[in-house]
N, C-alpha and C positions, 0 to 999 in steps of 0.2 A: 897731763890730763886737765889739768886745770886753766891752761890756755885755751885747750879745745873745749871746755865745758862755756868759757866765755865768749869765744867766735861763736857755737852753738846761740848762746841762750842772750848772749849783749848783742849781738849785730845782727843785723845791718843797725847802726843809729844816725838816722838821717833825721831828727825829730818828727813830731806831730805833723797830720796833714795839716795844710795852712785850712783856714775857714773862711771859703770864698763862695761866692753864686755868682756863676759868670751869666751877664745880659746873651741873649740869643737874636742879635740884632741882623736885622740880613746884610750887612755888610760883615760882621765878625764873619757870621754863618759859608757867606762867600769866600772871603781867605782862610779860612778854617780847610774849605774843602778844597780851595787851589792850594794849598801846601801839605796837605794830608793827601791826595792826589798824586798833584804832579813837582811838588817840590822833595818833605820829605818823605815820600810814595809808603805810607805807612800801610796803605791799602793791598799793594804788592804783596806785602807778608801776611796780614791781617785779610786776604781772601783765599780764593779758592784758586790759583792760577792756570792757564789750559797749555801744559806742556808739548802738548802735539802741535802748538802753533808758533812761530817765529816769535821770540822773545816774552812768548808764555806770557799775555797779554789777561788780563780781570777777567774773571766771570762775571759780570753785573750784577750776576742774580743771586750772588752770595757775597755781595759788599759785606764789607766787615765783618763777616760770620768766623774768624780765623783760620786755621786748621795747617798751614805751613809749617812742614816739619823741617826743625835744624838737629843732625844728627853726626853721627859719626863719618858718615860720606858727606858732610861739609871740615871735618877734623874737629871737632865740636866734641868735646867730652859728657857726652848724658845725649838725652833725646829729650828735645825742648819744643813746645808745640806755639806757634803764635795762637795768643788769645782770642778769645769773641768779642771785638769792640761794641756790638749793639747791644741794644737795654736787656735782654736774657742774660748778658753776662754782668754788663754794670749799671744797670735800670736801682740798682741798690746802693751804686759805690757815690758818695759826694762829691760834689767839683772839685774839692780840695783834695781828695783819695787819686783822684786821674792826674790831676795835675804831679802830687806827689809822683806816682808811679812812672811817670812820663820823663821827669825834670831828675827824679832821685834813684830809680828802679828799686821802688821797694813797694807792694801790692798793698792794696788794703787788710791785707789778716798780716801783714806786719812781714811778709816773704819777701828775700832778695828777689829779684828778675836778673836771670842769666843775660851778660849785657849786648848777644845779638842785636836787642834792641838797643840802638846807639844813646843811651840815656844818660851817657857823660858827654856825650857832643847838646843833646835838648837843654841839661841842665842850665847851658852858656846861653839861650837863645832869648829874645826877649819875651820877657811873661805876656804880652800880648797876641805875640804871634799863639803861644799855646794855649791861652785862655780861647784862641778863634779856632781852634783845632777840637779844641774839647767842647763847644760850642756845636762844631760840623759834627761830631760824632754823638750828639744827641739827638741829630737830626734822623741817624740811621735806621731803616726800617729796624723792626725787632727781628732776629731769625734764630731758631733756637735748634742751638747746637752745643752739643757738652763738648770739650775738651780733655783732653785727659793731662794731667799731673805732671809736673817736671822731670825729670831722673836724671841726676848729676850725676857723673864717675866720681870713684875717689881719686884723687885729693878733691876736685871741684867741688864735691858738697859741702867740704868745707872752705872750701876760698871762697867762695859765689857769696859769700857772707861778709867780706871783707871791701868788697866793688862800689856795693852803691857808695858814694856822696852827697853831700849836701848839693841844692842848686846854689848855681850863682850866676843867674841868670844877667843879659847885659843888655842896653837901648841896640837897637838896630842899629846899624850903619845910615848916615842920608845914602839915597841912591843915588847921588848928583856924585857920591865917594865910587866912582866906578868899584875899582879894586876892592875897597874896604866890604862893601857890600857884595861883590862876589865873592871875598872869602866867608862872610857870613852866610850867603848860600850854598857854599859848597861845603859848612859845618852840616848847615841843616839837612844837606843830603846824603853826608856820610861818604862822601866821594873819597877820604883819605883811605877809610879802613880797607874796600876792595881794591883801591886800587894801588895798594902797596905792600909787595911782598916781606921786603927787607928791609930794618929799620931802620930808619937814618935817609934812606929814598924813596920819600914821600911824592906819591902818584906815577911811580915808574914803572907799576900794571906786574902781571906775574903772578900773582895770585889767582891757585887752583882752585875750580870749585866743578865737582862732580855732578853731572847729568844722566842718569840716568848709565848707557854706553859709553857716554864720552868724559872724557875731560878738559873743560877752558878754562883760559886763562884772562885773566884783565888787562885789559891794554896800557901800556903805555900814554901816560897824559900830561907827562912833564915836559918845558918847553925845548925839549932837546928836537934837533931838527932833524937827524936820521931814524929815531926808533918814535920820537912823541909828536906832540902837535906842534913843534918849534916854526916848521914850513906853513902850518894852516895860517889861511886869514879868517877874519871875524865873521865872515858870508858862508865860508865853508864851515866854519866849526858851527855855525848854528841851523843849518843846511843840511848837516848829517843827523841831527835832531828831528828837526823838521819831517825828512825822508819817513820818520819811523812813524811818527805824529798818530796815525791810523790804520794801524795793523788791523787785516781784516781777517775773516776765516780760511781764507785763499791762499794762507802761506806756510801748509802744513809743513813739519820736520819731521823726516824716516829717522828710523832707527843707524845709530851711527852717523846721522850728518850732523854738520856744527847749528848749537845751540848757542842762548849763550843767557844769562841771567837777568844779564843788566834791564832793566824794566823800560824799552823804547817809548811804547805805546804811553806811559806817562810823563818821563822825563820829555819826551817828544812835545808833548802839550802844554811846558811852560815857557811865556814870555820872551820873543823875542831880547828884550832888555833887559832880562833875567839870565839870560843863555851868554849874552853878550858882556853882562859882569863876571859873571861866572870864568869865560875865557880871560877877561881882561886878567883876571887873579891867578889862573893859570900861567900866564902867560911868563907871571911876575914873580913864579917859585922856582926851585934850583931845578936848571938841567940834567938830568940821568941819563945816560950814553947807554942805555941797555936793552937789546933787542928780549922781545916776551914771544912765547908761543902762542899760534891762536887756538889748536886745540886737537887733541887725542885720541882714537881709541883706545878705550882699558881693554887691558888682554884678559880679566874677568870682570864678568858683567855682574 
C-alpha cells in the first residue's frame, strides 16, 4: 500500500514548470505553426477531424478546439480526450506550464498526461522549436469547448504516474546533416510509434488501428525492398506526399471502404527538404522483410 500511496501522491516528479515568456515574433509564430501543422501534426489530434473524407483531413473551423478520442478501439486502456489548445483552455496556463506539459507530460494542476501524446519523443527536441509551437498556439482563435476528464483502466491509473520524464531536450541537427536531421524529424513526427508493431523492428508498419467498420494497418517504411521503401527513390517518396498535399471534399469514404489515419493532408504540406531528410534516414535504418496488411472488415461493427 505504501508504494501505491507514493506513485499516487509522489509522481509524476518532473519538477517545476520552468519560468519563461516566450517572444511571439512572426518568424517563431511561422515555425510554430509549420511544425504544429505539418510536422508534428498536433493539430490532427487537437481538432475536430472529418472522418467521411479520405484521410480525415482538419476541420478549419475547429483548429485546436480538441475533442479527439483515444479509447479502447485504439487498445488504449481508459478513454482519453485530446485537449483544447486555444486560450478557453490555456488562456490561464503560463509558458512555462505548456512548455512543461509538451516536453514532460505532466499538466499544470500537477496530472500525468496519458502519453498518446508523444511527450517522450518532444522532450528530446530542441526548446526552440517548441517555444515556436507554443508561440503558434497563442495565436489560436479562442473556441470554447469543455472536454471531459481522463479515465484510465486499472492498472494504468496507476502506471500513467510513473511516464512522464524530465526533458532533455537537444540543438537540432544542421540540415546540410541530411540524415541526422531527418532522424530529428521523424522523432518529431512520431513516425516510429505507428509505424511499428513489434519491438525490436522499428518502422516495419503492422500496427492496427480501428476505423470506425474497418481495420488498418501501417505500412511498412523500413528500407527493405519487397514489403518497405527499399525500391523507392527520393522523387517518389516525396511524390506520394505531395499526391495527398490537398485533400478536398471530393473524396468521400463509404462505410467499409479503406480509410486510413495517417494525416495526408498535413504531412502532405511539408517541405520538399524536409520530406527528402526524412527518406534520407529512412533509408539508413534496418531492413524488415515483413509483408503488413492494408486493411479489414470487423465482423462487428
Amino acid at each position: 500500500m505504501c508504494a501505491l500511496q507514493y506513485i499516487l501522491h509522489e509522481l509524476p516528479d518532473v519538477g517545476t514548470a520552468p519560468v519563461i515568456s516566450i517572444e511571439r515574433s512572426p518568424k517563431r509564430v511561422e515555425r510554430g505553426k509549420y511544425l504544429a501543422l505539418n510536422v508534428m501534426a498536433c493539430m490532427d489530434c487537437h481538432s475536430e477531424r472529418q472522418w467521411n473524407q479520405y484521410a480525415a483531413p482538419i476541420d478549419t473551423n475547429h483548429l485546436g478546439s480538441g475533442g479527439e478520442v483515444f479509447g479502447h478501439d485504439q487498445g488504449i486502456p481508459g478513454k482519453f480526450v485530446a485537449a483544447n489548445l486555444t486560450s478557453y483552455h490555456l488562456g490561464e496556463w503560463t509558458d512555462g506550464e505548456i512548455y512543461r506539459a509538451i516536453t514532460t507530460g505532466v499538466s499544470k494542476d500537477g496530472r500525468a498526461l496519458f502519453p498518446v501524446m508523444p511527450y517522450l519523443a518532444y522532450g528530446r527536441l530542441d526548446k526552440e522549436d517548441i517555444y515556436s509551437v507554443i508561440a503558434y498556439l497563442r495565436t489560436l482563435p479562442k473556441i470554447e469547448r469543455q472536454i471531459p476528464a481522463p479515465l484510465a483502466d486499472f492498472p494504468m491509473n496507476f502506471i500513467i504516474h510513473t511516464i512522464p520524464r524530465r526533458a532533455a531536450p537537444e540543438a537540432a541537427p544542421s540540415r546540410d546533416s541530411k540524415i541526422a536531421y531527418g532522424s530529428y524529424l521523424v522523432l518529431a513526427a512520431d513516425c516510429r510509434t505507428c509505424h511499428t508493431a513489434d519491438h525490436g523492428d522499428d518502422f516495419s508498419g503492422g500496427r492496427p488501428f480501428k476505423i470506425g467498420s474497418i481495420t488498418t494497418y501501417s505500412a511498412n517504411i523500413s528500407p527493405d525492398r519487397e514489403f518497405g521503401i527499399g525500391s523507392w527513390t527520393e522523387d517518389e517518396f516525396i511524390a506520394r506526399f505531395k499526391a495527398y498535399a490537398n485533400i478536398r471534399d471530393d473524396h468521400p469514404v463509404q462505410d467499409d471502404e479503406f480509410q486510413t489515419i495517417m494525416p495526408w493532408s498535413q504531412f502532405g504540406k511539408m517541405k520538399e527538404t524536409d520530406l527528402a531528410a526524412i527518406y534520407a534516414y529512412l533509408k539508413s535504418v534496418k531492413p524488415v522483410n515483413k509483408e503488413t496488411a492494408r486493411f479489414r472488415i470487423n465482423q462487428y461493427k
